[in-house]
N, C-alpha and C positions, 0 to 999 in steps of 0.2 A: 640667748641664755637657755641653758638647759632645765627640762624640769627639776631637778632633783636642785639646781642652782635657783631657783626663783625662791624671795622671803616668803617664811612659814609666818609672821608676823607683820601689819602695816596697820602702825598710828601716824592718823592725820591730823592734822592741827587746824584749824581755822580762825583769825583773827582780822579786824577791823583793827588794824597797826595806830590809823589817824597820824601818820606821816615817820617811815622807815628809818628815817636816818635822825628824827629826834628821839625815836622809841627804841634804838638798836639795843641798848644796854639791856631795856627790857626784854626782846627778843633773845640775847645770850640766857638770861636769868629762866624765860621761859621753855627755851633747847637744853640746860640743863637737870630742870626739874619734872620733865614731860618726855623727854626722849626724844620726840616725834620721828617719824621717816618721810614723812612729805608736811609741809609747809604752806596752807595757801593764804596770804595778805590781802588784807582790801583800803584800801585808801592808803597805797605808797607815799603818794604826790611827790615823783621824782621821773625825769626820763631816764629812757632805761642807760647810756650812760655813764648818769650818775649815780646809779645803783649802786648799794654796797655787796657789789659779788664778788667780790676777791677776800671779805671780812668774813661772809655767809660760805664761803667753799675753805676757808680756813676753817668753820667751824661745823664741818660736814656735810654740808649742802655743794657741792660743785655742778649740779644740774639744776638747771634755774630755767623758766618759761615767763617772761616778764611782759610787760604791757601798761607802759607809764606814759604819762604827762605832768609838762608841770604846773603842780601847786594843788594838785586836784586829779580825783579821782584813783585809777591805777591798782593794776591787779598783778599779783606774781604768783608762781609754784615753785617749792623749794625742794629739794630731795635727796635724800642718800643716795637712789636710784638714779639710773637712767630714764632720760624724759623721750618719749617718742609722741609720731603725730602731735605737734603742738599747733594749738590753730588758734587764733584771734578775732575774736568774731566782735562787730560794731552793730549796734543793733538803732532802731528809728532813725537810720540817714544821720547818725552822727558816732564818729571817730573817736569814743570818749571815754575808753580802756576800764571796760567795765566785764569783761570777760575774755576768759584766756584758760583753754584746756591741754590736756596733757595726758598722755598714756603709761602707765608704771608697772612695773612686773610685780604678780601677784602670786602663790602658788593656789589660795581659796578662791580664785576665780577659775569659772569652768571654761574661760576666754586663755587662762594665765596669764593675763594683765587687767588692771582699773580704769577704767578712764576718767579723771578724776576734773569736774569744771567748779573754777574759782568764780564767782560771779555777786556783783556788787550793783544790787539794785538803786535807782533813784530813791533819794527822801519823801519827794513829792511837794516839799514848801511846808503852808500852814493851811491853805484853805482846803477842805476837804471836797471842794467840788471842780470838777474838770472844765464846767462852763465858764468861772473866771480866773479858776489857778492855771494856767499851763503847765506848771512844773508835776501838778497831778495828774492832769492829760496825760503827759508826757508818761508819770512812772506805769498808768495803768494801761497804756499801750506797748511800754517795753516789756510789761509781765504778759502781756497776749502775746508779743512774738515770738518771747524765750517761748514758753507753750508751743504754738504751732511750729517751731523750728524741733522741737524736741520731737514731738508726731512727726514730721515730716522726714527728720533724718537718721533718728534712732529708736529703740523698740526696749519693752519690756523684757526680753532675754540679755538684754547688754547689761555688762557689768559694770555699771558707774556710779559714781559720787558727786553728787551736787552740794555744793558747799558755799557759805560765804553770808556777807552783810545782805538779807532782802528784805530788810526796813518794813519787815509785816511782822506781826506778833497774832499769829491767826487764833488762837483757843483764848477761851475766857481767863485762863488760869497762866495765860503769856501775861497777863498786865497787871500790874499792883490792883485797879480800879475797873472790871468791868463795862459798869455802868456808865461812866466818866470818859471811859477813854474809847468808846464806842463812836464818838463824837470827832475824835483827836487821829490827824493822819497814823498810820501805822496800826489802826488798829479798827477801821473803819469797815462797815460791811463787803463795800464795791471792794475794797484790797483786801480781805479776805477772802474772798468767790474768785478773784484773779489769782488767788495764790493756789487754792482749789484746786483751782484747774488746770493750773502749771504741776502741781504733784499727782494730779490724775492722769496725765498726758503719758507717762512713760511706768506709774502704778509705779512712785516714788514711794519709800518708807522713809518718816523722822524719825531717825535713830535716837534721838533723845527723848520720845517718848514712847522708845523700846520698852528703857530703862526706868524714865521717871513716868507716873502711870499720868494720866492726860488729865486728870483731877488737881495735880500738885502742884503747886507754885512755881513757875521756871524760869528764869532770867538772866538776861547777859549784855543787857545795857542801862546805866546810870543817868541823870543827865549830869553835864558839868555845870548845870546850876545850882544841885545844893554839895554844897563850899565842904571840905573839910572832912569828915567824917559821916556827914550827914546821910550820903548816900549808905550809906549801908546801915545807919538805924532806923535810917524811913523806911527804906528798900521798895521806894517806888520806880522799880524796874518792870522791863518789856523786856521779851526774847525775840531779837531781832534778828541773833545770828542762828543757822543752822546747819546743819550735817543729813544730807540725804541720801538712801543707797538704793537700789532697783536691787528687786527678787533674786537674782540670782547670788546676791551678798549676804541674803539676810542671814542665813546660819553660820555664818563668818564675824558678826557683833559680838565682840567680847566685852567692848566697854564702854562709855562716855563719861563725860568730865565738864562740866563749865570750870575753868580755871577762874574762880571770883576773888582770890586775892589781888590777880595783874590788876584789878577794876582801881587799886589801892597803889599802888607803883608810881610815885614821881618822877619826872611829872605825867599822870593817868593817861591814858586812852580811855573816852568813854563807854567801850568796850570791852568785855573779858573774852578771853581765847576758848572756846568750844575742842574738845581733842574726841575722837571716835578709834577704838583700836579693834581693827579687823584681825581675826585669827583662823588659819585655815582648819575648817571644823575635821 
């Protein structure tokens, strides 16, 4: 693709789906209110398939980077573009389609392309500590490896995006409660120092708190335990999901968005979609 052919504009999407092919309507409703030019999903739970890609390239996505299982888990990239270098990576010795990158032409990158990775950290369970929960062993060793694979194979000059569900809500002002939820997986010290040092590893920026200053209230996850309307008069939310870009982006941030209506969308994802739109400065 030629320079003068590469987009002057790229909005990405980012959404915790909570299962593709229930959420799809949502998905149309969210590609028409958003625009987006790349797409990245986290908890498909579909293989790939059964994927709806013949619905999503009717609907302007015909380049698709997918990495499912079923009932669980699963990662995709959607896009107007062409998708190159797409690579699937497994991380702690298990198979369990929790990331999946992809390359897309950019013209504001000094690369002229993004390299853009969808990545869906573990939960972690309930117990907050590694010596009887596995499931938080588990997620705090997968945050060391993404880390050390990011050192190990790419650099602060590369021009990427790190996007997706990382079930960490690192600053005081991610969680309704502070004090309370300092106690509570996702918002625990040990998972914040891991998150740390997964955004220090390649001297990532959180685009979303380009825009929103790091003092203000920020969120994009509900539970679906309060019923109804509840979640949004409590608004005891965590910002689970995020949008991250490396240095050579940063003058290219034009915007972000928590889309917190989809959070209202029957039947919900307890999730709302994060969008970041890159414009070449």
């Amino acid at each position: 693709m030629s320079s003068a052919a590469l987009p002057s504009v790229l909005r990405i999407a980012s959404w915790n789906v909570n299962s593709v092919r229930l959420r799809l309507p949502h998905l149309e409703r969210l590609i028409r209110a958003q625009d987006p030019d790349v797409i990245c999903l986290q908890e498909t739970k579909v293989i790939d398939v059964l994927f709806p890609a013949g619905v999503l390239a009717d609907w302007g996505y015909p380049y698709q980077a997918l990495s499912g299982m079923k009932s669980y888990n699963g990662v995709a990239i959607l896009s107007r573009w062409p998708l190159e270098d797409v690579q699937r990576v497994s991380w702690c010795g298990r198979d369990d389609c929790r990331h999946v990158s992809a390359r897309v032409a950019f013209a504001g990158s000094p690369q002229g392309s993004v390299e853009v990775h969808c990545l869906y950290v573990p939960a972690g369970g309930d117990i907050p500590d590694p010596e009887v929960n596995p499931k938080f062993a588990h997620k705090l060793a997968f945050l060391r490896e993404v880390e050390q694979w990011f050192l190990a194979c790419r650099g602060y000059h590369d021009a990427m995006v790190l996007t997706g569900d990382f079930n960490v809500a690192p600053l005081p002002s991610d969680v309704w409660d502070h004090k309370k939820m300092s106690r509570v997986i996702t918002h625990t010290p040990v998972e914040i120092l891991h998150l740390q040092r997964l955004q220090d590893s390649v001297r990532w920026i959180d685009s979303a708190r380009t825009f929103v200053p790091p003092s203000e209230p920020l969120f994009t996850w509900w539970s679906y335990r309060q019923q109804g309307d509840a979640w949004q008069t409590s608004n005891r939310g965590r910002r689970l999901d995020h949008l991250w870009i490396t240095e050579p982006l940063a003058a290219a941030q034009a915007g972000f968005e928590v889309v917190r209506d989809a959070r209202g969308w029957e039947p919900p994802s307890d999730h709302a979609p994060v969008v970041l739109t890159l414009r070449t400065p």
